[in-house]
TIMAR-957246 format. One record per residue (C-alpha): residue in three letters; x, y, z; residue number from 1. Coordinates in Angstrom, 1 decimal. Layout:
N
[rec 'ala'; [X; Y; Z]; NUM]
...
***
This chain:
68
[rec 'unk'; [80.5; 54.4; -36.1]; 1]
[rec 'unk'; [77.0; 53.8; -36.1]; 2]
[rec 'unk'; [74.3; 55.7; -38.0]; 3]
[rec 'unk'; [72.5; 58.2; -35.1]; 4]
[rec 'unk'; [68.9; 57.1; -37.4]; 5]
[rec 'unk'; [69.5; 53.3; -36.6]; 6]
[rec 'unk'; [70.6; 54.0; -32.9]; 7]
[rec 'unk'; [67.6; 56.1; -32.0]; 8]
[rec 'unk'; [65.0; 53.0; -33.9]; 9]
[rec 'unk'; [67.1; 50.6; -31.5]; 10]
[rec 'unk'; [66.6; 53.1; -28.8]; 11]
[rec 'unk'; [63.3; 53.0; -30.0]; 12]
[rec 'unk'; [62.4; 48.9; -30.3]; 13]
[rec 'unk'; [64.4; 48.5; -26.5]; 14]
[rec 'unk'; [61.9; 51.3; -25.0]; 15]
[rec 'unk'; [58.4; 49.0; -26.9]; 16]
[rec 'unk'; [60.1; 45.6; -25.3]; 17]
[rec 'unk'; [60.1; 47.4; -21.7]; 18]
[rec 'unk'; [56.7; 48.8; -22.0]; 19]
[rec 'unk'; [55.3; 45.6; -22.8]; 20]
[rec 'unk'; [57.0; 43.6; -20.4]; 21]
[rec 'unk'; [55.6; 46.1; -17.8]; 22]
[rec 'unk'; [51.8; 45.8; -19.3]; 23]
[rec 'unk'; [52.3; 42.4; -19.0]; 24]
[rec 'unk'; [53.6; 42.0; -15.0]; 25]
[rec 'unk'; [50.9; 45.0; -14.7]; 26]
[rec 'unk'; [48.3; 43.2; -16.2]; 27]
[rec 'unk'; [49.9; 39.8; -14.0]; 28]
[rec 'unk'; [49.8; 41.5; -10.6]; 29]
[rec 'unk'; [46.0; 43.1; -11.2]; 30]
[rec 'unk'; [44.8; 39.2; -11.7]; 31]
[rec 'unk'; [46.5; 38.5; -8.9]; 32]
[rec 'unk'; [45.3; 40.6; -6.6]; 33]
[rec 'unk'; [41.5; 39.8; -7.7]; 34]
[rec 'unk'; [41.9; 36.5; -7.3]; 35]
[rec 'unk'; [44.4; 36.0; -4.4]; 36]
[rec 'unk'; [44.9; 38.7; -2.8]; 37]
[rec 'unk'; [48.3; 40.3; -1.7]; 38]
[rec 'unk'; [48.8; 37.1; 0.2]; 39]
[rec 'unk'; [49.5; 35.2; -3.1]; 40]
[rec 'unk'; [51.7; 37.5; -4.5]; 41]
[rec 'unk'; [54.4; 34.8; -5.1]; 42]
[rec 'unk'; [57.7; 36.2; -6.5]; 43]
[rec 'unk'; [56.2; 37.4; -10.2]; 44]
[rec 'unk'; [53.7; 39.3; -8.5]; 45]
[rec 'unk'; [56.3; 40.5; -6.3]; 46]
[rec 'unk'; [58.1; 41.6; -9.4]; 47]
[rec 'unk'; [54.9; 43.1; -10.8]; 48]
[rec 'unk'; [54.7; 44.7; -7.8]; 49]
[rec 'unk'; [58.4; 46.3; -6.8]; 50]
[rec 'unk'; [57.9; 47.5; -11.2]; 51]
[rec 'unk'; [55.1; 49.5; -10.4]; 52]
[rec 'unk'; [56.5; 51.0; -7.4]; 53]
[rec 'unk'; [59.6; 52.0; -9.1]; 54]
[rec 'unk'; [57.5; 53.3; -12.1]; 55]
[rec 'unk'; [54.7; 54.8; -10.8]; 56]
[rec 'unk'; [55.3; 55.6; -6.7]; 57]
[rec 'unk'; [52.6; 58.2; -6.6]; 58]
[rec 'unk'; [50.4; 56.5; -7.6]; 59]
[rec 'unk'; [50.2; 53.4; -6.4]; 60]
[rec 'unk'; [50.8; 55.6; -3.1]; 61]
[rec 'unk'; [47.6; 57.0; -4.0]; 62]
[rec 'unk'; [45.9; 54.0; -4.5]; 63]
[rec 'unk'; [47.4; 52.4; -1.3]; 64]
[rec 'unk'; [45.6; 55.5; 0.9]; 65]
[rec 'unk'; [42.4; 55.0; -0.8]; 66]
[rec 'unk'; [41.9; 51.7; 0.1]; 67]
[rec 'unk'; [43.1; 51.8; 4.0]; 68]
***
């Protein structure tokens, strides 16, 4: 059996990976929208994109509303 100390720092190291990779498609989609617009998207963007909705549907709701 594993030790419950090593699977939470796994648990731990698996949750940094995720939150980076989201900074960076984050990070991604915001140049791409100031420079292309949602018309150049492409399938990162996308990506970027479909992350942020499933993360953070408020508010990019929100932000959607604003900007109408």
């Amino acid at each position: 059996m594993l030790d419950p100390d090593y699977l939470d720092r796994a648990g731990d190291m698996v949750a940094a990976v995720y939150g980076e990779i989201e900074a960076d498609m984050l990070a991604h989609l915001c140049r791409l929208l100031l420079d292309k617009g949602a018309e150049g998207l492409g399938q990162r963007g996308t990506t970027a994109l479909n992350l942020l909705a499933q993360s953070a549907a408020p508010q990019l709701m929100a932000f959607i509303e604003r900007h109408r």
